[in-house]
DSSP file (Angstrom, degrees, kcal/mol; ACC not computed):
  #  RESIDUE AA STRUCTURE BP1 BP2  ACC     N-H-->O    O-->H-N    N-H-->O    O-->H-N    TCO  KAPPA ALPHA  PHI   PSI    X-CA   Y-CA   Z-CA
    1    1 A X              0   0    0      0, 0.0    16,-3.3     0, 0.0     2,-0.5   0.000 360.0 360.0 360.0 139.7  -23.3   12.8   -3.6
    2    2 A X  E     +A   16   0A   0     14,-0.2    14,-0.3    12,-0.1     2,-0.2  -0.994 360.0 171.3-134.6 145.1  -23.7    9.1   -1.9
    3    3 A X  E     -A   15   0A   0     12,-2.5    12,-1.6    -2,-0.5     2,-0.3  -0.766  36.0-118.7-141.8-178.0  -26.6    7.1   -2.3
    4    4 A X  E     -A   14   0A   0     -2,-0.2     2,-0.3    10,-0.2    10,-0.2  -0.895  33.0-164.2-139.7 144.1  -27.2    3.6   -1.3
    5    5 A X  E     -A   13   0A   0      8,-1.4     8,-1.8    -2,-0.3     2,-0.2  -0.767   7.2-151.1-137.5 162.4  -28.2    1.0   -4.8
    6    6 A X  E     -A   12   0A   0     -2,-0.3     6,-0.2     6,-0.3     2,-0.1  -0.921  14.4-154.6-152.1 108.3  -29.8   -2.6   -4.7
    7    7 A X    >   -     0   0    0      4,-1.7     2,-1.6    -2,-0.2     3,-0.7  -0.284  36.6 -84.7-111.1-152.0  -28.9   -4.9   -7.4
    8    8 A X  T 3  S+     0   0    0      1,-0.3    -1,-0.1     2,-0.1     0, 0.0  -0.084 127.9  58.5 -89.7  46.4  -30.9   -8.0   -8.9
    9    9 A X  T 3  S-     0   0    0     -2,-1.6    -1,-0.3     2,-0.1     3,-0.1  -0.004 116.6-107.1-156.0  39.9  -29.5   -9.8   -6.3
   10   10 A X  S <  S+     0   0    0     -3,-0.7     2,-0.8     1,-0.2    -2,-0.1   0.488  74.1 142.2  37.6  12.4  -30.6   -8.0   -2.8
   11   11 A X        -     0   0    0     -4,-0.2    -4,-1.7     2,-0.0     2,-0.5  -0.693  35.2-167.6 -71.2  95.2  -26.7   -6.8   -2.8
   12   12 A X  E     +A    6   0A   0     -2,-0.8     2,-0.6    -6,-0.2    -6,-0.3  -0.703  13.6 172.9 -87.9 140.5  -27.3   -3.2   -1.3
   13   13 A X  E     -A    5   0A   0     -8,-1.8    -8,-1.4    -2,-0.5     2,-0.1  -0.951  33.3-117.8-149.8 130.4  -24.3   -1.2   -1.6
   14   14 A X  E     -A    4   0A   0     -2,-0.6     2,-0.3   -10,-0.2   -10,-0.2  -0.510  30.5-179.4 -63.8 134.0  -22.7    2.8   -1.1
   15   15 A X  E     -A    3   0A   0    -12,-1.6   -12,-2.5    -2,-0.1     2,-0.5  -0.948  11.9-155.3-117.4 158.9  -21.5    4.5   -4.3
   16   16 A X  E     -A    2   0A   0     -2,-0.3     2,-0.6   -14,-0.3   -14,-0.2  -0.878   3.7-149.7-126.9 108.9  -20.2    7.7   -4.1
   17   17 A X        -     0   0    0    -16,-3.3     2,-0.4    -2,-0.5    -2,-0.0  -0.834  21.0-129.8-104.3 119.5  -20.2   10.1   -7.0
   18   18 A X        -     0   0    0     -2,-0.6    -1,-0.1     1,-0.1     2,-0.0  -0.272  18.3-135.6 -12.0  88.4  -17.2   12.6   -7.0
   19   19 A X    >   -     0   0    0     -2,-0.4     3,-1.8     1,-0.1    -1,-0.1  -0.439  23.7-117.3 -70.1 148.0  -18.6   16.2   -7.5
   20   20 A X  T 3  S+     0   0    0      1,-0.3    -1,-0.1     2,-0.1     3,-0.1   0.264 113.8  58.8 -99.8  34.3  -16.2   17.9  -10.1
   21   21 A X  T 3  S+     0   0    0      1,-0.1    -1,-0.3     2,-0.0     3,-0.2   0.329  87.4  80.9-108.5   0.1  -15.0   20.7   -7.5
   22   22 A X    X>  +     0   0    0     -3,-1.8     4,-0.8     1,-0.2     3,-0.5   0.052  49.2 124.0 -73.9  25.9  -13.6   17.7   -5.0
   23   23 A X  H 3>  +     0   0    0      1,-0.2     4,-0.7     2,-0.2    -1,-0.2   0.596  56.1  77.4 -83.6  31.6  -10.4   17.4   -7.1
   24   24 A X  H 3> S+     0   0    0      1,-0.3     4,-2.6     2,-0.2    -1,-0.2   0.932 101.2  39.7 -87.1 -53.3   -8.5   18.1   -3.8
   25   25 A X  H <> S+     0   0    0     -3,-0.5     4,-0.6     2,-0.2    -1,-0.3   0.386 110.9  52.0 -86.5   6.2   -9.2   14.7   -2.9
   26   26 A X  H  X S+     0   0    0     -4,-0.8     4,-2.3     2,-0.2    -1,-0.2   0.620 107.6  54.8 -68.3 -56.1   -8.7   12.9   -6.0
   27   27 A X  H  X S+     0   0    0     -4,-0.7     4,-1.0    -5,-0.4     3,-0.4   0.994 110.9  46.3 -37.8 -80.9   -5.6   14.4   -6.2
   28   28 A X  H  X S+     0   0    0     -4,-2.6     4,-3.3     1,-0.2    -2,-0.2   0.675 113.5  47.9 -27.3 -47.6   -4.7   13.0   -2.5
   29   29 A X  H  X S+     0   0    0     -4,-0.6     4,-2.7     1,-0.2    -1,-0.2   0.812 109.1  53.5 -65.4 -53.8   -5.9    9.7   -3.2
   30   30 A X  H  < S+     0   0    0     -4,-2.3    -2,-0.2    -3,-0.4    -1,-0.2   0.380 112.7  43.4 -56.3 -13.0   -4.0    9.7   -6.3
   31   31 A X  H >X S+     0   0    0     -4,-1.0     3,-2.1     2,-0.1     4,-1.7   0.766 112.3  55.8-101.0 -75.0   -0.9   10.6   -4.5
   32   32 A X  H 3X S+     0   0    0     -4,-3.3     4,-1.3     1,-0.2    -2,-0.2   0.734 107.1  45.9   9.7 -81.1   -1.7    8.2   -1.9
   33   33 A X  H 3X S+     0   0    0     -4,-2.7     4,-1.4     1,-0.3    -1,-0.2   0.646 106.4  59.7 -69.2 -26.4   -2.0    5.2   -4.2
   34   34 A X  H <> S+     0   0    0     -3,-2.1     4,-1.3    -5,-0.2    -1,-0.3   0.859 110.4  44.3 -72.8 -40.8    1.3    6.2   -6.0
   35   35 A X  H  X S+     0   0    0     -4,-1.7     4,-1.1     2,-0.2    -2,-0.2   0.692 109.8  51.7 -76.8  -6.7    3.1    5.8   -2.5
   36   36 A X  H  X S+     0   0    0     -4,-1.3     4,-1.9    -5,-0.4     5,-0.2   0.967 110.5  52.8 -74.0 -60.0    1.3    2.5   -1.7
   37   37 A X  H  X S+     0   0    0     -4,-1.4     4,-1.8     1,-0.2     5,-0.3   0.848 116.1  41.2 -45.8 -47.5    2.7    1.4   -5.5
   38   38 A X  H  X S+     0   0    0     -4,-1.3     4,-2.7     2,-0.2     5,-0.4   0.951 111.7  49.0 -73.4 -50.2    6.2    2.4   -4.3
   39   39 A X  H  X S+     0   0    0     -4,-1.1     4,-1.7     2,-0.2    -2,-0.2   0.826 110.2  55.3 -60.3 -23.1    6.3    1.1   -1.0
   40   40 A X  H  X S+     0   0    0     -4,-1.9     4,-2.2     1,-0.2    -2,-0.2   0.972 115.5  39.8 -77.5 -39.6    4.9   -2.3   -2.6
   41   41 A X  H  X S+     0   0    0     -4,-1.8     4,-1.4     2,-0.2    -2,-0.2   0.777 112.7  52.0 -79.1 -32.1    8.0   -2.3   -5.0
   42   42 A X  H  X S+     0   0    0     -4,-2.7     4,-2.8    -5,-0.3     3,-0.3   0.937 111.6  52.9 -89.1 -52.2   10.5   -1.1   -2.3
   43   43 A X  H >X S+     0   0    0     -4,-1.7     4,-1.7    -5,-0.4     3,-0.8   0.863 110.9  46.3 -10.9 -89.6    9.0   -4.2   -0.3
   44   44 A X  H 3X S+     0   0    0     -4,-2.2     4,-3.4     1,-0.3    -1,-0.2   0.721 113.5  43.1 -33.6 -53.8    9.7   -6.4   -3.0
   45   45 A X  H 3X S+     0   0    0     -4,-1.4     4,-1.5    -3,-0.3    -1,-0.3   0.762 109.5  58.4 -79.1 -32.4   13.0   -5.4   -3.7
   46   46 A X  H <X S+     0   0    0     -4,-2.8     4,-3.5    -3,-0.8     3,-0.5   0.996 116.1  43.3 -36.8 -76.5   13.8   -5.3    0.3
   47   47 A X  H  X S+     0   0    0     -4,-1.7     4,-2.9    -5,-0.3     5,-0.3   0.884 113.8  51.6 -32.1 -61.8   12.8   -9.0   -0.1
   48   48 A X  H  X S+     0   0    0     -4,-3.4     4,-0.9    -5,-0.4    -1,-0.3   0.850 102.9  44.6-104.2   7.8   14.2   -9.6   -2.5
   49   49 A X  H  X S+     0   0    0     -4,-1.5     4,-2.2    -3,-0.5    -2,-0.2   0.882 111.4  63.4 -82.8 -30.3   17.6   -8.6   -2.3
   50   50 A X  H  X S+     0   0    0     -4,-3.5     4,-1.5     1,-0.2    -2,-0.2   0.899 109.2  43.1 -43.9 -49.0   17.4  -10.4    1.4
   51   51 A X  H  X S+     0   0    0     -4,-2.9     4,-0.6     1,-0.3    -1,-0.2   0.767 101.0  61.6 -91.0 -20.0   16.8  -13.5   -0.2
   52   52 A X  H >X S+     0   0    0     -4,-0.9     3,-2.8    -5,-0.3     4,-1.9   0.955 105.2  47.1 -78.3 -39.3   18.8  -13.4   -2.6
   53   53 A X  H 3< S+     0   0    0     -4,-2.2     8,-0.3     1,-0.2    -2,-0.2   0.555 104.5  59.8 -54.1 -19.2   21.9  -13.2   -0.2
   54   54 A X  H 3< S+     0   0    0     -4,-1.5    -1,-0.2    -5,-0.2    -2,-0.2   0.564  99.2  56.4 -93.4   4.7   20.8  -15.9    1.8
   55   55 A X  H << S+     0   0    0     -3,-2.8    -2,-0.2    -4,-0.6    -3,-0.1   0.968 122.2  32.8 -71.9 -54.7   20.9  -18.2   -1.7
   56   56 A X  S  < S+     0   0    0     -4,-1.9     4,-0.2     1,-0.2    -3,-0.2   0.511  92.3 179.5 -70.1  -4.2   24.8  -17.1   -1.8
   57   57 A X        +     0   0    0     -5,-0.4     2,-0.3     3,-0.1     3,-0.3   0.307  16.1 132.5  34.8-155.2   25.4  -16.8    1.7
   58   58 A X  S    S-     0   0    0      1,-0.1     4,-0.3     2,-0.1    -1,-0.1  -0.857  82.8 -55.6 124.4 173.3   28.9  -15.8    2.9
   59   59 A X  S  > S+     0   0    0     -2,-0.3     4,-1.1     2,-0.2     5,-0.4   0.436 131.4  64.0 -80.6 -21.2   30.2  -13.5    5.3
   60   60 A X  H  > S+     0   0    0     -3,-0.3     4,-3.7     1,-0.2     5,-0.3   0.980 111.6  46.7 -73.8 -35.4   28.0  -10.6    3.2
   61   61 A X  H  > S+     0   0    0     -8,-0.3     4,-1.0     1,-0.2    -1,-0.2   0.717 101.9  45.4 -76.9 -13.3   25.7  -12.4    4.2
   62   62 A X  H  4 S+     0   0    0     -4,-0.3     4,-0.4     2,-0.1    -1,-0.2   0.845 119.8  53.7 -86.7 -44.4   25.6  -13.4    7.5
   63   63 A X  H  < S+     0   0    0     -4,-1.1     4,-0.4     1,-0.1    -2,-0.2   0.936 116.9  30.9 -25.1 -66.9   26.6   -9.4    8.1
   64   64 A X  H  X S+     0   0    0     -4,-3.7     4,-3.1    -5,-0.4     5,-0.2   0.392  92.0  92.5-105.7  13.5   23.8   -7.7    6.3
   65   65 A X  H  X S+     0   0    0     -4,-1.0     4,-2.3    -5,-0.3     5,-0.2   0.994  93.0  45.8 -61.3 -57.0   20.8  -10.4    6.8
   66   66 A X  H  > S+     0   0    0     -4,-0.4     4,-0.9     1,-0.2     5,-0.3   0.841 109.4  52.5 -24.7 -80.7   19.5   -8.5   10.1
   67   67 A X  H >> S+     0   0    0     -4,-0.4     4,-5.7     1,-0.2     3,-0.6   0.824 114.8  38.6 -70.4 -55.7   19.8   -5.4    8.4
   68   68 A X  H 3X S+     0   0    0     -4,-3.1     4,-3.7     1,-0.2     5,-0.5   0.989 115.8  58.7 -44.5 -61.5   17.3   -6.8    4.9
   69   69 A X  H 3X S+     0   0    0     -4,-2.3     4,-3.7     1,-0.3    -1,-0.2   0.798 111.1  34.1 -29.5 -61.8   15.4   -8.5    7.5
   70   70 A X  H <X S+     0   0    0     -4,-0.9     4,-3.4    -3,-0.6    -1,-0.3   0.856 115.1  60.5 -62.5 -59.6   14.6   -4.9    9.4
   71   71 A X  H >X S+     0   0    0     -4,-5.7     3,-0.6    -5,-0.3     4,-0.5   0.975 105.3  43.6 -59.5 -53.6   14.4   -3.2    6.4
   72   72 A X  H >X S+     0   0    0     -4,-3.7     4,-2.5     1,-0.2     3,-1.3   0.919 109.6  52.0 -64.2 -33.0   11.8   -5.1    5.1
   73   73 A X  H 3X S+     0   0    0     -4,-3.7     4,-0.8    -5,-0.5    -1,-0.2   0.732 105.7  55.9 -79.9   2.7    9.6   -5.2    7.9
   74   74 A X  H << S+     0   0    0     -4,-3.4     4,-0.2    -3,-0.6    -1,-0.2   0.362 109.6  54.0 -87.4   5.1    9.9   -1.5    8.3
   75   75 A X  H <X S+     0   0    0     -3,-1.3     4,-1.7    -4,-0.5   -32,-0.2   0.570 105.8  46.5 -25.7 -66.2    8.6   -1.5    4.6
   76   76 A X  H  X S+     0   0    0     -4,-2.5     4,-1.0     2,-0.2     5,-0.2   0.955 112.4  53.4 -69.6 -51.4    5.7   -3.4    5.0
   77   77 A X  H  X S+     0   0    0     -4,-0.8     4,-2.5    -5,-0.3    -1,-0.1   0.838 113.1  39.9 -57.5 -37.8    4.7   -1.4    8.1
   78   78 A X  H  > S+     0   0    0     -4,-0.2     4,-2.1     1,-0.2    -1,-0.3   0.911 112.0  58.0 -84.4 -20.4    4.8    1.8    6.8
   79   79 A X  H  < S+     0   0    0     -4,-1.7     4,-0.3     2,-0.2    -2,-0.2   0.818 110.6  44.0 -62.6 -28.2    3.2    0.6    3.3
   80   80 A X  H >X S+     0   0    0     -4,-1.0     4,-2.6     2,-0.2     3,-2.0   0.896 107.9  57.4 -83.2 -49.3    0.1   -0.7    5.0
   81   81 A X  H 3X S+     0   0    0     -4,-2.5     4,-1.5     1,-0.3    -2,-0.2   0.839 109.6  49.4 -41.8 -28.0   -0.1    2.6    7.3
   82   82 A X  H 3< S+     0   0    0     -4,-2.1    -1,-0.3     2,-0.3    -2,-0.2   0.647 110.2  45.0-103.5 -18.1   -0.2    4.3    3.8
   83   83 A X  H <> S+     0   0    0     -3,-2.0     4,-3.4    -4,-0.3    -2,-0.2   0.731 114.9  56.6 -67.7 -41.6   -3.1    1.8    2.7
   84   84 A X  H >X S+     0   0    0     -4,-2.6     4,-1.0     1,-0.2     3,-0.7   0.929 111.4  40.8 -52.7 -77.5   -4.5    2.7    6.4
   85   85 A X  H 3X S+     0   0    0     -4,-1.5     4,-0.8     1,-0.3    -1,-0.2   0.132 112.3  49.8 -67.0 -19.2   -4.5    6.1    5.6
   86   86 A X  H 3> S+     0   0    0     -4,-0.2     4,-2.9     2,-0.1    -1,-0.3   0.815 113.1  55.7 -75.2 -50.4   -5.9    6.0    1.9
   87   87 A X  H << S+     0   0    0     -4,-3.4     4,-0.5    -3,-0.7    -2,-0.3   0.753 110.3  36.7 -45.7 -32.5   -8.5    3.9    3.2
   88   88 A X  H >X S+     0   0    0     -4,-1.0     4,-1.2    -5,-0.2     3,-0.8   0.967 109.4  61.9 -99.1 -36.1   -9.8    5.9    5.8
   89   89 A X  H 3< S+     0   0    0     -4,-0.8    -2,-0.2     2,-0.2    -1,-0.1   0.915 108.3  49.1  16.4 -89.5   -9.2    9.2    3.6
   90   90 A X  T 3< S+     0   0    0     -4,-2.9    -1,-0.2     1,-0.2    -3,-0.1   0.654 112.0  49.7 -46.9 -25.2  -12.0    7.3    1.0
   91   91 A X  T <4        0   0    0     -3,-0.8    -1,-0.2    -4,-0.5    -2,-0.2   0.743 360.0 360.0 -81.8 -42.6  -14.2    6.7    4.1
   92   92 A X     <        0   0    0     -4,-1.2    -2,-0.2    -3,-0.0    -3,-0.1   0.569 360.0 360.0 -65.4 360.0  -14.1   10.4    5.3
């Protein structure tokens, strides 16, 4: 059920209340939001292993920086596609 609310402050705003035979999409969402949570932590660890090899430099580094580099920004892309795609989910 979605209704539309007004609070003491002319703020009109959608809620949406969750009927307790939807748990197909609760479920989804909830899987969703567990890959967003992983993709932020494989980000992060992308990042930071990148950075950390460019404190020590070197030949490992000068090798495998492209590669961190790449990795993470094919990290980030798909972790925000997976944000797109809970978000519009929530919308449907």
């Amino acid at each position: 059920m979605t209704g539309i609310k007004q609070n003491h402050m002319n703020i009109t705003y959608i809620f949406d209340v969750t009927s307790k035979g939807d748990t197909a999409m609760t479920t989804t969402t909830a899987f969703l939001t567990t890959l967003v949570f992983i993709g932020l932590l494989a980000t992060f660890a992308a990042l930071w292993w990148g950075l950390s090899s460019m404190v020590f430099g070197g030949a490992y580094d000068r090798k495998h920086a492209p590669q961190f580099m790449s990795a993470r920004v094919a990290l980030q892309a798909l972790t925000l596609l997976l944000v797109g795609i809970a978000l519009w989910l929530s919308l449907a």
